[in-house]
C-alpha positions in Angstrom: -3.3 -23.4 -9.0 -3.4 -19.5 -8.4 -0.1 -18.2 -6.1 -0.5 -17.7 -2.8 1.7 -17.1 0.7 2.0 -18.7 3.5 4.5 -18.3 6.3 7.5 -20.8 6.6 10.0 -21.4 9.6 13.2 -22.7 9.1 14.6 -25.5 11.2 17.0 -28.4 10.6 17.4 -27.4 7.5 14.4 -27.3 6.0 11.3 -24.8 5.7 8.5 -26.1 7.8 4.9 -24.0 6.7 3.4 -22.8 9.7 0.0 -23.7 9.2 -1.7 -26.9 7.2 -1.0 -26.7 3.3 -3.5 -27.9 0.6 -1.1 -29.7 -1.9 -0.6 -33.4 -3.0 2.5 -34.9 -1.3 5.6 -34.4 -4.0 4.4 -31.2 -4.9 7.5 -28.8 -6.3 6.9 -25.4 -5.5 9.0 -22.3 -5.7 9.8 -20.2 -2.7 11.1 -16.7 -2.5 12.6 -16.0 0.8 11.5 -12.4 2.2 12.2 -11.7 6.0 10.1 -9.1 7.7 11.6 -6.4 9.1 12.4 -6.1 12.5 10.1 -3.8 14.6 13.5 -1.5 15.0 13.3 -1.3 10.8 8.8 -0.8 10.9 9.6 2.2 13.1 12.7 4.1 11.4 10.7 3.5 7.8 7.6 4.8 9.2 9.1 7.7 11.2 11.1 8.8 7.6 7.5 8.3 6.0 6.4 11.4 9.2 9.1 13.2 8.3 8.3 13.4 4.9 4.7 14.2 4.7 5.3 17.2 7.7 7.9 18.6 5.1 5.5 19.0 2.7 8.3 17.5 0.1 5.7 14.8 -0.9 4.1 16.6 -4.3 1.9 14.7 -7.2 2.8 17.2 -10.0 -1.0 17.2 -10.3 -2.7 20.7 -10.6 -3.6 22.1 -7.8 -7.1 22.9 -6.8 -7.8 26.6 -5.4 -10.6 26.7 -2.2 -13.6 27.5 -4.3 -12.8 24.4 -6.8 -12.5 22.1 -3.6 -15.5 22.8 -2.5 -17.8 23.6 -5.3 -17.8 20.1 -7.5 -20.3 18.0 -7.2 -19.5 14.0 -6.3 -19.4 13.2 -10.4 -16.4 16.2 -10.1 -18.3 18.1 -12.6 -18.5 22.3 -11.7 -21.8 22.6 -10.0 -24.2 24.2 -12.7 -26.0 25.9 -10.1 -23.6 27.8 -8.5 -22.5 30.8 -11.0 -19.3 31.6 -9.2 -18.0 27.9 -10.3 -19.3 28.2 -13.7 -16.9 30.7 -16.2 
């Protein structure tokens, strides 16, 4: 059976799944416990994510395009043939 996740509470000592699970009784499965950040942690990480993309700090070390190479390919990314300002 392929891996998938489902959501687990813990109570009384044992995890509890929070919706129906499709497995025969006896079943041994292995669970990795992950807890979701708190709405406090969601907003500090995406507020550092703001912060990094207004620096401009975020590069790809890819090349990068001028203006007329933006906006003169074609959808296959090919230099359109047509226009000879694209074409050396």
């Amino acid at each position: 059976m392929p891996s998938h996740t489902i959501w687990l509470t813990y109570g009384g000592g044992v995890f509890k799944p929070d919706e129906p699970v499709d497995l025969p009784e006896g079943t041994r499965v292995q669970v990795s416990v992950w807890r979701p950040p708190t709405p406090e942690q969601s907003a500090r990480a995406w507020e550092a994510i703001r912060q990094i993309s207004e620096s401009g700090a975020f590069r790809s070390g890819g090349k990068k395009f001028t203006r007329d190479e933006l906006h003169e390919r074609d959808t296959t990314g090919r230099l359109d043939d047509s226009n000879p300002s694209t074409n050396p």
